[in-house]
C-alpha positions as CSV (number, residue, x, y, z in Angstrom):
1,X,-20.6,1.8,17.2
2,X,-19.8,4.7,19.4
3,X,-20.8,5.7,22.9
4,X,-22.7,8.7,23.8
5,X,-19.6,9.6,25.7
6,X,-17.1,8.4,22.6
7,X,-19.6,10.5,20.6
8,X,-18.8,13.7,23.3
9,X,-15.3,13.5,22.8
10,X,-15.0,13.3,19.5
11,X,-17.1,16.7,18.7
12,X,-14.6,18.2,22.0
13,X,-11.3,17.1,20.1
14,X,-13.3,18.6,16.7
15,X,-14.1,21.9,18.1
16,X,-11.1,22.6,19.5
17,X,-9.6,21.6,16.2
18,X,-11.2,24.3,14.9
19,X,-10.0,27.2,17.2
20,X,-6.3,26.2,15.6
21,X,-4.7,28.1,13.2
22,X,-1.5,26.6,12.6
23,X,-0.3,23.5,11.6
24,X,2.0,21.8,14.4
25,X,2.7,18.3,15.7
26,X,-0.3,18.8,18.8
27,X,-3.4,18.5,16.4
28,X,-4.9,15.0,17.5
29,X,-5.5,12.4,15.3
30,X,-8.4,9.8,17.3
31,X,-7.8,6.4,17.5
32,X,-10.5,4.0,17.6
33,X,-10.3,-0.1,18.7
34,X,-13.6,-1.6,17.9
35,X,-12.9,-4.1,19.7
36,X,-13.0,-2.9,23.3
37,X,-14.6,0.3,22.3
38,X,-11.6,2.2,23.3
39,X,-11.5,5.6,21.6
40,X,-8.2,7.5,22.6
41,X,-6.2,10.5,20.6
42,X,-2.8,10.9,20.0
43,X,-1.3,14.1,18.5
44,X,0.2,13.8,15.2
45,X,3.3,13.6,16.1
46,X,3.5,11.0,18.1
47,X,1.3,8.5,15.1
48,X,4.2,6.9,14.2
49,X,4.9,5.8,16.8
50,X,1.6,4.8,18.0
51,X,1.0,3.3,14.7
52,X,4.2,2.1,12.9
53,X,3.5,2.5,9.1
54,X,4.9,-0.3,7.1
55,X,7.9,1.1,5.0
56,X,9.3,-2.1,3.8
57,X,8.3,-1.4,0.5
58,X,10.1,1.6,0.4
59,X,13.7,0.1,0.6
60,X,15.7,1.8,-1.7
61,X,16.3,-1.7,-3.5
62,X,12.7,-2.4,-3.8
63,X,12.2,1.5,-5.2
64,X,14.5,0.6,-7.6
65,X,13.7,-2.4,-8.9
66,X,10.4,-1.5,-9.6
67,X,11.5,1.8,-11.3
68,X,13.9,-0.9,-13.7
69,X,11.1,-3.0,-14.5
70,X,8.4,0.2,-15.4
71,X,11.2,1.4,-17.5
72,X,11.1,-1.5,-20.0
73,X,13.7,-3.8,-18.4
74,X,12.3,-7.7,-17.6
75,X,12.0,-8.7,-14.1
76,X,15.6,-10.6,-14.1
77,X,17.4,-7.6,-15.8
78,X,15.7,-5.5,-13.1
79,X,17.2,-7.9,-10.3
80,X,20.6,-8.2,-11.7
81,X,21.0,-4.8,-11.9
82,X,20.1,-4.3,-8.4
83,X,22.5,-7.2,-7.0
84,X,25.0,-5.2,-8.9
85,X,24.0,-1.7,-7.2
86,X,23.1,-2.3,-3.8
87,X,24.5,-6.3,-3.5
88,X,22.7,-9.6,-2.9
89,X,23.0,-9.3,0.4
90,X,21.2,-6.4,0.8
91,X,18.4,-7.2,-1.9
92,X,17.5,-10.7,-0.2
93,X,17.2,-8.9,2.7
94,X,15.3,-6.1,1.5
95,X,12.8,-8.9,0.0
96,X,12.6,-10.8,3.1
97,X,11.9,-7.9,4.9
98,X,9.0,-7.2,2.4
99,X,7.4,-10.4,2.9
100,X,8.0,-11.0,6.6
101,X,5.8,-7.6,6.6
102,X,3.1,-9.0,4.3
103,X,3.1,-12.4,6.3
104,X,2.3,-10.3,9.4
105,X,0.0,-7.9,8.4
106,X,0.2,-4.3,9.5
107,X,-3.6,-3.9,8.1
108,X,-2.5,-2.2,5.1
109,X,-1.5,0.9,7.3
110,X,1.4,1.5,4.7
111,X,3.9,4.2,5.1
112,X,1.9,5.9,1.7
113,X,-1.2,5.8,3.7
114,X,0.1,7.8,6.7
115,X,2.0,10.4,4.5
116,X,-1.5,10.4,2.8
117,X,-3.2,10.9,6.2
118,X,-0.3,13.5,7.1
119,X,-0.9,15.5,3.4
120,X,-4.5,16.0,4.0
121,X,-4.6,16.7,7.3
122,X,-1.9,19.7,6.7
123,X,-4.0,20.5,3.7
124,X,-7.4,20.8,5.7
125,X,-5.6,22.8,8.8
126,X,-4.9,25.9,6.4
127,X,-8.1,26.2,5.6
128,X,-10.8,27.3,7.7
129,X,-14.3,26.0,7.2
130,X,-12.8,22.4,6.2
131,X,-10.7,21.4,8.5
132,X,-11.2,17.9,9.5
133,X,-10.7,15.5,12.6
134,X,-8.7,12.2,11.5
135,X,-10.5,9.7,12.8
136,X,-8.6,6.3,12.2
137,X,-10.3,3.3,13.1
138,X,-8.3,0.1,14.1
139,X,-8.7,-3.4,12.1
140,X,-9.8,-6.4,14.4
141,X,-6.1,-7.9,15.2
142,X,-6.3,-11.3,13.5
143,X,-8.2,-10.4,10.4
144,X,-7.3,-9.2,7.1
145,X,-9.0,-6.2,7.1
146,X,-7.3,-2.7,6.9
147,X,-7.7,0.2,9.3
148,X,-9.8,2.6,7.6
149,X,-9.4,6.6,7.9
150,X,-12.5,9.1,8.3
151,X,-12.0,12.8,8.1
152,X,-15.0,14.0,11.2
153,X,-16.0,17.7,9.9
């Protein structure tokens, strides 16, 4: 699925990876679009921007709510309590937030999956002999499908 010169690039970006020592916000992170075979990298610092993560799950009312209901409390008790803590207001809107988000699709790139990404990248930079190019490659814009993450060694 790669180019010759795609394939170049990628082993450039890998062994200067692994001339680093140090964890900082310049590693690159490559980006790949299948769909106009347009392979770019970004450094990690700038990801999220690049690639927003989808947080709306993690609004505080959502958090809670679900931490209510694991608890033992039933789904209502759970929603009371949380128009009582945080308001109505701000719980429909938390929701509708939540489900504008899974309407649109963000192809499951979920703000879990870039602290994941973020975790294990840290984790292979501090260690030589497995550090590891994040490769993440791009879901076809109107499909379902999720972007997917390789780690290049």
């Amino acid at each position: 699925m790669l180019t010759p010169g795609q394939r170049r690039l990628l082993r450039r970006w890998l062994s200067d990876l692994q001339t680093r020592d140090q964890w900082h916000g310049q590693l690159p992170v490559a980006l790949l679009d299948r769909c106009w075979l347009r392979l770019e990298v970004v450094p990690v610092q700038e990801l999220a921007r690049r690639l927003p993560p989808d947080a709306s799950a993690e609004a505080p009312e959502l958090v809670r709510y679900r931490d209510l209901v694991a608890s033992g409390l039933t789904p209502l008790e759970a929603q009371e309590r949380c128009w009582h803590d945080y308001g109505l207001e701000a719980c429909r809107q938390a929701q509708t937030r939540f489900w504008a988000q899974q309407d649109q699709g963000n192809h499951g790139w979920t703000l879990q999956r870039y602290l994941e990404l973020i975790d294990g990248y840290r984790g292979r930079q501090g260690k030589s002999g497995e550090r590891a190019l994040p490769l993440v490659v791009l879901a076809r814009a109107d499909s379902d499908e999720a972007h997917t993450l390789h780690w290049l060694c």
